[in-house]
C-alpha positions as CSV (number, residue, x, y, z in Angstrom):
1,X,56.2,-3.4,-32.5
2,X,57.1,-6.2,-35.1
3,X,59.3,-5.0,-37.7
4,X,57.4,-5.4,-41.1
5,X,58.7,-7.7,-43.5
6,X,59.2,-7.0,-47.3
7,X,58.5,-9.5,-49.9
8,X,58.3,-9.7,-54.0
9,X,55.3,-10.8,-55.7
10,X,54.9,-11.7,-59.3
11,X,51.8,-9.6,-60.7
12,X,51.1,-12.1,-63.3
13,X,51.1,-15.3,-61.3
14,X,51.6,-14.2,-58.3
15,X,54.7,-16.0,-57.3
16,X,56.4,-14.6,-53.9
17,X,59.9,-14.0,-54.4
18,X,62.5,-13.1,-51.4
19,X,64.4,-10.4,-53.9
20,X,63.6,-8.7,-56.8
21,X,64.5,-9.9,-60.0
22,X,64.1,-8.4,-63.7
23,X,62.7,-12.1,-65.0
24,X,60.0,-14.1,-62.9
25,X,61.6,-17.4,-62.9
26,X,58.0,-19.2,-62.3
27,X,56.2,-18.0,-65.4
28,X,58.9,-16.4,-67.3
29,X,57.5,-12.7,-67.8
30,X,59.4,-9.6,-67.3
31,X,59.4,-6.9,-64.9
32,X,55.9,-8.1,-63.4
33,X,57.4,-8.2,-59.9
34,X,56.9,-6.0,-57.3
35,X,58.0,-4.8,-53.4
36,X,55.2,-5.3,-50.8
37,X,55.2,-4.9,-47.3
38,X,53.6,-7.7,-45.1
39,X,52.8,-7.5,-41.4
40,X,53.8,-10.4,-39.2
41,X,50.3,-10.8,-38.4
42,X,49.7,-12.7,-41.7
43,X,50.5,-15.8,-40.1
44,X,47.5,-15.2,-38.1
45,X,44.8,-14.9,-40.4
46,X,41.8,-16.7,-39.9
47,X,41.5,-19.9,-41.7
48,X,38.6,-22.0,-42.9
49,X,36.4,-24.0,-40.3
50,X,38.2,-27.7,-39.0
51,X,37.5,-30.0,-42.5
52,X,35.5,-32.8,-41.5
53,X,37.1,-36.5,-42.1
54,X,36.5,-37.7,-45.6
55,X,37.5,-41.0,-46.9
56,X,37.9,-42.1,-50.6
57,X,35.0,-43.8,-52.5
58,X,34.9,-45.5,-55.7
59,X,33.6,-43.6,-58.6
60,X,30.8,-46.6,-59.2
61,X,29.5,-45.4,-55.6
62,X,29.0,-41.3,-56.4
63,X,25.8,-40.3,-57.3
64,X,25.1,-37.7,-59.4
65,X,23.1,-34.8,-58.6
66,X,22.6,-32.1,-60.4
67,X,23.5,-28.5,-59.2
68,X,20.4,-26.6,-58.7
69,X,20.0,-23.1,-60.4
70,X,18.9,-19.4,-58.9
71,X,17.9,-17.5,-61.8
72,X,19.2,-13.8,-62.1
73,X,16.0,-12.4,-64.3
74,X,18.5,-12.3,-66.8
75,X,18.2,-14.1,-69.5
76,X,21.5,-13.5,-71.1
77,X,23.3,-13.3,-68.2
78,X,21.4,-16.8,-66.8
79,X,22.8,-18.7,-70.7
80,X,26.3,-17.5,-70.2
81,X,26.6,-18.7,-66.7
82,X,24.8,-22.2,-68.0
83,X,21.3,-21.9,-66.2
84,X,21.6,-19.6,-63.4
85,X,23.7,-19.3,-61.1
86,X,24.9,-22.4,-58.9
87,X,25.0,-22.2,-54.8
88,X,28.4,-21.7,-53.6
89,X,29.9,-20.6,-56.4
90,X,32.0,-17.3,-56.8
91,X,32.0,-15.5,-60.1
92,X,34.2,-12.6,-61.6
93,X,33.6,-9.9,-63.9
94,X,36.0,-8.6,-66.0
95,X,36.4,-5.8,-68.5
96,X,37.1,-1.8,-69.4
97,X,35.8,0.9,-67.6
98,X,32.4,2.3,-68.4
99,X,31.7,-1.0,-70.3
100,X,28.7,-1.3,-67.8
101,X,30.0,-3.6,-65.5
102,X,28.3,-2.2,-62.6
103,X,25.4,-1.7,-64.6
104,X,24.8,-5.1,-65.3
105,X,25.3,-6.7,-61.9
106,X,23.0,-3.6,-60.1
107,X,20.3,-4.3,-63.0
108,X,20.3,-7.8,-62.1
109,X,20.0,-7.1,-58.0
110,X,17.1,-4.7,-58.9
111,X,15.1,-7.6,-60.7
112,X,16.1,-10.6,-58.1
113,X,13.4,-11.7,-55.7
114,X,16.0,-12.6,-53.4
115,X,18.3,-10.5,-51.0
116,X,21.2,-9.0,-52.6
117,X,23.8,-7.5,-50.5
118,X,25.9,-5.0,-52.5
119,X,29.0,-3.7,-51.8
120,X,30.6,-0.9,-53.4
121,X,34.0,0.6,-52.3
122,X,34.3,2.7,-55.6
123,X,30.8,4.8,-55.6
124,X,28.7,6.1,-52.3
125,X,25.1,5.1,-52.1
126,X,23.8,8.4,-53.3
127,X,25.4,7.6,-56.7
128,X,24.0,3.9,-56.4
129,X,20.5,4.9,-56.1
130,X,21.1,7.9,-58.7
131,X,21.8,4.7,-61.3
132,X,19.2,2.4,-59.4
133,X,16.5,4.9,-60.2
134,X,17.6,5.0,-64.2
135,X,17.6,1.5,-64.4
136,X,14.3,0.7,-62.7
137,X,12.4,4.0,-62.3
138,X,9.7,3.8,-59.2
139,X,10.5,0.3,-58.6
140,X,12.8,0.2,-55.5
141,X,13.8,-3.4,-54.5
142,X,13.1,-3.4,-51.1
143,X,15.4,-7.0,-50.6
144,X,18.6,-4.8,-51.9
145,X,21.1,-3.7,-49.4
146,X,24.0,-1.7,-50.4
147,X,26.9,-1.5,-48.2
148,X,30.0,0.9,-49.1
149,X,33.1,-1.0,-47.5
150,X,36.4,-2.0,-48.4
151,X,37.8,-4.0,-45.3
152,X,36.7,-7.6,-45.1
153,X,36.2,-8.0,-41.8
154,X,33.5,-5.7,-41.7
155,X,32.0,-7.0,-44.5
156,X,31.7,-10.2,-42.6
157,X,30.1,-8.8,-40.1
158,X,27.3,-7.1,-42.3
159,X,26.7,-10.7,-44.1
160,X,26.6,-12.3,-41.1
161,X,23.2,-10.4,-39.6
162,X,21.8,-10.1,-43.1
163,X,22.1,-13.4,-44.3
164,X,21.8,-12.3,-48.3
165,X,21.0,-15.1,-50.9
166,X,23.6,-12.8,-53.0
167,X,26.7,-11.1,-52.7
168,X,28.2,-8.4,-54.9
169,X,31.7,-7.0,-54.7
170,X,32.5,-4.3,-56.7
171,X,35.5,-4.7,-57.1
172,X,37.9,-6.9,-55.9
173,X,40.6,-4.5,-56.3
174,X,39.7,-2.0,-53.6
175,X,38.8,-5.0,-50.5
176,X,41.4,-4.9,-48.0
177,X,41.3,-7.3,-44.6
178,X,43.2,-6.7,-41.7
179,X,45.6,-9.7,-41.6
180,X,47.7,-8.0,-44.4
181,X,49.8,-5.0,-44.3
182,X,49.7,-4.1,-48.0
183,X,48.1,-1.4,-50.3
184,X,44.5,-2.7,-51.8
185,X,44.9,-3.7,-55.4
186,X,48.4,-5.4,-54.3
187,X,48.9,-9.4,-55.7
188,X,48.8,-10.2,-51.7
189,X,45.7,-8.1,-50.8
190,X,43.9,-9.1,-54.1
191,X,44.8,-13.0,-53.0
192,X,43.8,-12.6,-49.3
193,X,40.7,-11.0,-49.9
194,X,39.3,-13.5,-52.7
195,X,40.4,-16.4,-50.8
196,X,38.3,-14.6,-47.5
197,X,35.5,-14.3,-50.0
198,X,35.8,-17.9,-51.7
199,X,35.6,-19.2,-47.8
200,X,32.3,-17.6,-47.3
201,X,30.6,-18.9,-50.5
202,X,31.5,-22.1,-49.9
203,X,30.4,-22.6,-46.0
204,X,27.1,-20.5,-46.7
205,X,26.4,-21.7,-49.9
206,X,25.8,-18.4,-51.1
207,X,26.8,-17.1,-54.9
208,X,29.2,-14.5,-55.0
209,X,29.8,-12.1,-58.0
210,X,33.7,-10.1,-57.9
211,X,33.8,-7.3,-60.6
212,X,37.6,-6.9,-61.3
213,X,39.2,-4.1,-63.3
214,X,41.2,-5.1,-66.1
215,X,44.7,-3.8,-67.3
216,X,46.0,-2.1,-70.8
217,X,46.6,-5.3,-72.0
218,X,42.9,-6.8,-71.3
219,X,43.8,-9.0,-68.9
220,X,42.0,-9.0,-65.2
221,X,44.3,-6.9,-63.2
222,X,46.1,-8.6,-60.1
223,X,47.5,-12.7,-59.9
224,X,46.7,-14.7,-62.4
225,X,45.9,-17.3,-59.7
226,X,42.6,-15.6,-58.9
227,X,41.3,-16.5,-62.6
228,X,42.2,-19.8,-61.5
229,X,40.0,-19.8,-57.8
230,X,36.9,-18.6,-58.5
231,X,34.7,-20.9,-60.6
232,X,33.4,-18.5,-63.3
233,X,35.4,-15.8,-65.3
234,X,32.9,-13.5,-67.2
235,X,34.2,-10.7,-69.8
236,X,32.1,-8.0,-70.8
237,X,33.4,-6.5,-73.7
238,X,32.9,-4.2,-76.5
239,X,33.3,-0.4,-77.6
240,X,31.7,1.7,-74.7
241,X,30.7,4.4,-78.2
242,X,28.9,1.8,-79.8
243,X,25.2,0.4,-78.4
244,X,26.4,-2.8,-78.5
245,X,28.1,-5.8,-75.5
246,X,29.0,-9.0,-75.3
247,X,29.1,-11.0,-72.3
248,X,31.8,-14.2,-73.0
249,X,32.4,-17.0,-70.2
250,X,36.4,-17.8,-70.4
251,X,36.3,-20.2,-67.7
252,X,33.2,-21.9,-66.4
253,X,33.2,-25.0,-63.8
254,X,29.4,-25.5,-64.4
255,X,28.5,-24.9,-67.6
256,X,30.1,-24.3,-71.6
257,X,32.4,-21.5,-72.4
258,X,30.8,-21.2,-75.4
259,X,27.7,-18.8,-74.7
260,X,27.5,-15.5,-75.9
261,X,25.0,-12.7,-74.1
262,X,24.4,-9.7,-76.4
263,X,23.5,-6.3,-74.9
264,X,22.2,-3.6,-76.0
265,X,23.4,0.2,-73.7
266,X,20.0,2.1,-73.5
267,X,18.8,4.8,-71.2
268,X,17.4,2.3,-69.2
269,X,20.3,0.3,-69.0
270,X,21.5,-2.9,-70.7
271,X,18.2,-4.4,-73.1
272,X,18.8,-8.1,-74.0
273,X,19.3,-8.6,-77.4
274,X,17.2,-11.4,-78.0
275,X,17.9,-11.7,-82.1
276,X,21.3,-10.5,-83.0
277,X,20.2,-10.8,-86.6
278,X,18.1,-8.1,-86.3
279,X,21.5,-5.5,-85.9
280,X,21.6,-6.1,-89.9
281,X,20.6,-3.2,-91.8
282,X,17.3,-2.5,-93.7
283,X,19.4,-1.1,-96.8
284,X,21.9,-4.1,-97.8
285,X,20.4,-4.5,-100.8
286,X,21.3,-1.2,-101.5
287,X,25.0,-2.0,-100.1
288,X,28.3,-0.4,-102.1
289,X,31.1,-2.8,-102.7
290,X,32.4,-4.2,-99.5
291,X,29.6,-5.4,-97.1
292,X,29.2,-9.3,-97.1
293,X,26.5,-11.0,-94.2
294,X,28.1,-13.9,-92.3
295,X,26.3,-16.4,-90.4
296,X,28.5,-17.5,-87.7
297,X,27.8,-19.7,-84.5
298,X,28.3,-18.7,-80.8
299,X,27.3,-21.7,-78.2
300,X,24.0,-22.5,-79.2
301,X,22.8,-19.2,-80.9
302,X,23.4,-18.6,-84.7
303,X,23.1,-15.1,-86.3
304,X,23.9,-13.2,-89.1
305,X,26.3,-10.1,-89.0
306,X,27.2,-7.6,-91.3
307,X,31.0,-7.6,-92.6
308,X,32.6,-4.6,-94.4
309,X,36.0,-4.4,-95.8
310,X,37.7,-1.8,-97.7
311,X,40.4,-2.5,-100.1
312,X,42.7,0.9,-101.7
313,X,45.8,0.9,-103.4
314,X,48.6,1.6,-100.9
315,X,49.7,5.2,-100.8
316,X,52.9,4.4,-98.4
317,X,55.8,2.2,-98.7
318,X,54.1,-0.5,-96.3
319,X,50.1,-1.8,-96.9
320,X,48.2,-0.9,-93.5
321,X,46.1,-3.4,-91.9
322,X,43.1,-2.4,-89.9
323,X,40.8,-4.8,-87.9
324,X,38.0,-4.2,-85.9
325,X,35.7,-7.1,-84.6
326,X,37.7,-9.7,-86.4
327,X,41.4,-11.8,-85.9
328,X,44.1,-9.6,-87.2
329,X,46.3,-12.9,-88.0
330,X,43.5,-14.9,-89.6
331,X,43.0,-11.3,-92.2
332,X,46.6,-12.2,-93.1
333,X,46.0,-15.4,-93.9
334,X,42.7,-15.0,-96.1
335,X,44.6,-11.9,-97.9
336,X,47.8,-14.5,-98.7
337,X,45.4,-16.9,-100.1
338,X,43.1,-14.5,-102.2
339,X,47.0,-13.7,-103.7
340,X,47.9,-16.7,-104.4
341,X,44.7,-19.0,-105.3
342,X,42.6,-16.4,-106.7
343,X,44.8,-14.2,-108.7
344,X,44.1,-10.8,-106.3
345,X,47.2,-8.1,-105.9
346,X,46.1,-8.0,-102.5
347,X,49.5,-7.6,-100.6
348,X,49.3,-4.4,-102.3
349,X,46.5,-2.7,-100.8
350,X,45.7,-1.1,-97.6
351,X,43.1,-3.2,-96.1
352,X,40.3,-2.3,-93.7
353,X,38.1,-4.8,-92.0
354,X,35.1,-3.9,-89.5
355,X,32.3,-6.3,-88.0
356,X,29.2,-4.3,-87.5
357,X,27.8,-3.0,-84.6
358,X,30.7,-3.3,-82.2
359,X,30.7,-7.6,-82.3
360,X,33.7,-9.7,-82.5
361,X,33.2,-12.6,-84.0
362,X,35.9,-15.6,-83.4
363,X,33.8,-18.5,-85.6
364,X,36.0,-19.6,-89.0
365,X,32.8,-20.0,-90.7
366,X,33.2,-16.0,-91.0
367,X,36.3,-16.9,-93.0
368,X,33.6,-16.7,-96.4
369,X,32.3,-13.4,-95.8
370,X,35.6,-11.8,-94.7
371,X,36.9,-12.9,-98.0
372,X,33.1,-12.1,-100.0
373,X,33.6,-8.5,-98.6
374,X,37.6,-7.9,-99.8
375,X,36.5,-9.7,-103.4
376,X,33.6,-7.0,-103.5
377,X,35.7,-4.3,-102.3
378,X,38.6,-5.0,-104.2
379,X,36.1,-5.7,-107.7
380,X,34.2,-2.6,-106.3
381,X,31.1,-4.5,-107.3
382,X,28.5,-5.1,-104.8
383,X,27.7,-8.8,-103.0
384,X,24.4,-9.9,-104.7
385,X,21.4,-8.5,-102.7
386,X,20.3,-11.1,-99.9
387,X,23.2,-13.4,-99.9
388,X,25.0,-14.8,-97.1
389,X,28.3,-17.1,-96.6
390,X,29.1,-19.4,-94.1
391,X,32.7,-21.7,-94.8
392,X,36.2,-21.8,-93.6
393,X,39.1,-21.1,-95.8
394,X,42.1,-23.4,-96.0
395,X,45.9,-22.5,-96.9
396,X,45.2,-24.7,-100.2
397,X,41.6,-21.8,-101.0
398,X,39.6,-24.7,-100.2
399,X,36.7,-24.0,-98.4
400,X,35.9,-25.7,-95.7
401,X,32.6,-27.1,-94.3
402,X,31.5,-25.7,-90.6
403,X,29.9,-27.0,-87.8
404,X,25.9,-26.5,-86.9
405,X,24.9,-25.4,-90.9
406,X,21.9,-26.4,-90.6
407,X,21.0,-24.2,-87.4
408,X,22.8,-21.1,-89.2
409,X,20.7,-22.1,-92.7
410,X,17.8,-21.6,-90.6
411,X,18.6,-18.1,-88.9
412,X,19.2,-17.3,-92.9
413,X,16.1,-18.2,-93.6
414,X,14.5,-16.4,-90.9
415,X,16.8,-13.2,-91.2
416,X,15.4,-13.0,-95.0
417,X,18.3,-13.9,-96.9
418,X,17.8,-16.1,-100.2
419,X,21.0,-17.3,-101.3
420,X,23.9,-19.0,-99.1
421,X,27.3,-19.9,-100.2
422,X,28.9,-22.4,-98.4
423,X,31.5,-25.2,-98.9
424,X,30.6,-28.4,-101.5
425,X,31.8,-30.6,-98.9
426,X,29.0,-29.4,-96.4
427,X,27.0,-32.2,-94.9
428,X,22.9,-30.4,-94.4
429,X,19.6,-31.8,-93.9
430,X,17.9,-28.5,-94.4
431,X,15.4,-28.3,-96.1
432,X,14.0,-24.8,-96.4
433,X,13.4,-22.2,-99.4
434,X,17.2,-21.2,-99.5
435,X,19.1,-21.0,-102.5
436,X,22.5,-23.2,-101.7
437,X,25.8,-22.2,-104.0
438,X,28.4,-24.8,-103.3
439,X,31.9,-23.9,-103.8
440,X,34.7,-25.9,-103.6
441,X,37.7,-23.2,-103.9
442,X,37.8,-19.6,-103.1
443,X,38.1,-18.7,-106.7
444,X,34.3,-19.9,-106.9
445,X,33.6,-16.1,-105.4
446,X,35.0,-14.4,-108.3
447,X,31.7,-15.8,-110.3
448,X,29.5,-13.8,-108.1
449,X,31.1,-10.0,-109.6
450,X,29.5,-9.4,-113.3
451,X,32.8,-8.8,-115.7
């Protein structure tokens, strides 16, 4: 019997090491490397079909097609993926657990009219259909097959009698295949098992979705290299307590990373959210001081959100700074310019900042109502009722104009908001019932408090 053979792997980039060592000397991180143990049958394992002979063409010569699209009777899910889903491709799905990872790919295979294989190596098929019937109560789907198995090989064998038009793999972490000695959820099992998986999707033409756990740190769990294989990298975030997810592409080979799908957790499942400006509340005319509506900008979708802050004098040596939703370092920033442009004793104040409803919101044009809401905390004076803020703040207090105004002037309009501050530099062909402040420095806010 071959002796087995131990090598190092790097869990962040999955460099293979012949000892181990405190630093990774490929991507420079510490203590991310780690003893595995590899049988000698790795050199063995089965590799892709003979390539067939290619030859290189000028670009003048190429024509282009475009991919064609399997809709997942999602509509969120079918935006943040660009259209659908693309043959061939091989998508993961990342985030915490009890997010509704699970939930979201099942929901999906219940609605399909296509033949979705399933496979689960974390939860039986009793548990399956226990969720299956929440999600879509007397409504079996006859075309989905679930199939609880972790070793690759047998999976192969399942695909190839069934032929599915989609494959599922939840998750990534527990596959195994036989060619590799190591524990599942090791850098060289996770590797082997993708690149098994990658194969098929490519030679069948048949979509693949990977749900990966992620680690403390929010980053997919395993080598970084399998963000880099797979075509599509999904995150489905948010606070499993509140109603609320997003789904975010980070890394999309046929379509923008700029999409945002908003869910909502129900009984049933996840509910599209089809207007995210509807999450604002019926009472913020009757807001305290502190709560400023935004209208930011995510892909092509522009919606208002509700930001609170909550400004008190410090009681402790150091000021706290609390974020939710928002960029801890850009809060800095706006509370170092409200010091020195505007005249606020900010740096002396605990500060508090929350986006509403579980979002978080990366768009600078947010920059306006972040600094609205401290103003109206700090003043304690309410934000006028109905008004909303869309402009980026600069080192200098200037405020900056934004991309897409006109599109986020609209969703204003539609939300039922009157009045919109924004930057006197902002270029706008709207022409709607709005009233439009201009301001060309973030002391132009202070005008808004009475006294």
């Amino acid at each position: 019997m071959a002796k087995p053979k131990k090598v190092f792997y790097c869990q962040n980039c999955g460099a293979r090491h012949s000892q181990w060592m405190g630093q990774c000397p490929v991507c420079k991180q510490w203590n991310t490397i780690v003893e595995e143990t590899l049988s000698r049958q790795e050199a063995k394992k089965a590799g892709p079909a003979k390539p067939k002979p290619v030859r290189s063409i000028p670009l003048s010569q190429v024509t282009g097609q475009t991919e064609r699209r399997i809709s997942t009777a999602d509509p969120e899910l079918d935006t943040v993926l660009g259209g659908g889903l693309v043959p061939g491709s091989v998508i993961l799905l990342g985030g915490e657990p009890g997010i509704g990872k699970s939930t979201l790919l099942l929901q999906a295979a219940l609605r399909m009219p296509y033949k979705v294989l399933y496979v689960s190596g974390e939860e039986s098929p009793a548990q399956i259909k226990l969720r299956a019937d929440r999600l879509s109560p007397g409504q079996p789907n006859p075309n989905l097959l679930l199939l609880p198995e972790t070793n690759t090989q047998k999976i192969f064998r399942e695909l190839e009698q069934h032929l599915p038009d989609l494959l599922i793999v939840d998750s990534i972490q527990t596959l195994h295949t036989d060619y590799i000695d190591s524990s599942p959820g090791s850098v060289s099992q996770i590797r082997e098992t993708a690149a098994e998986l990658i194969r098929y999707a490519k030679h069948t033409a048949t979509p693949v979705f990977l749900i990966g756990h992620i680690t403390k740190e929010g980053i997919i769990a395993g080598p970084k290299v399998l963000e880099h294989m797979v075509d599509t990298v999904l995150q489905f975030e948010g606070d499993r307590y509140h109603r609320f997810r997003i789904l975010r592409a980070l890394k999309n080979r046929f379509g923008s990373t700029n999409e945002m799908g908003l869910y909502e957790m129900t009984v049933h499942g996840l509910k599209p959210v089809e207007n995210p400006s509807g999450l604002l509340p019926d009472t913020l005319s009757e807001a305290a001081g502190g709560t400023a509506v935004g209208l930011v900008n995510e892909g092509i979708r522009s919606f208002a959100v509700e930001t609170q802050a909550l400004v008190s004098p410090s009681v402790y040596g150091t000021p706290q700074r609390s974020v939710t939703g928002y960029d801890l370092k850009r809060l800095h920033m706006i509370l170092a310019v409200l010091e020195k442009r505007a005249g606020l004793r900010m740096l002396q104040n605990d500060v508090f900042l929350n986006i509403a409803g579980g979002l978080r919101i990366m768009d600078p044009a947010l920059d306006l109502a972040v600094a609205a809401a401290l103003i109206s905390s700090y003043e304690n004076m309410p934000v006028p009722s109905y008004t909303g803020f869309a402009g980026e703040i600069g080192l200098t207090g200037e405020v900056r104009p934004v991309a897409h105004m006109d599109r986020r002037l609209a969703e204003a309009e539609k939300t039922g908001l009157q009045r919109v501050y924004l930057s006197k530099h902002q270029k706008i062909t709207y022409q709607g019932k709005l009233e439009l402040v201009p301001i060309g420095q973030i002391s132009g806010l202070l005008g808004m408090f009475p006294g």
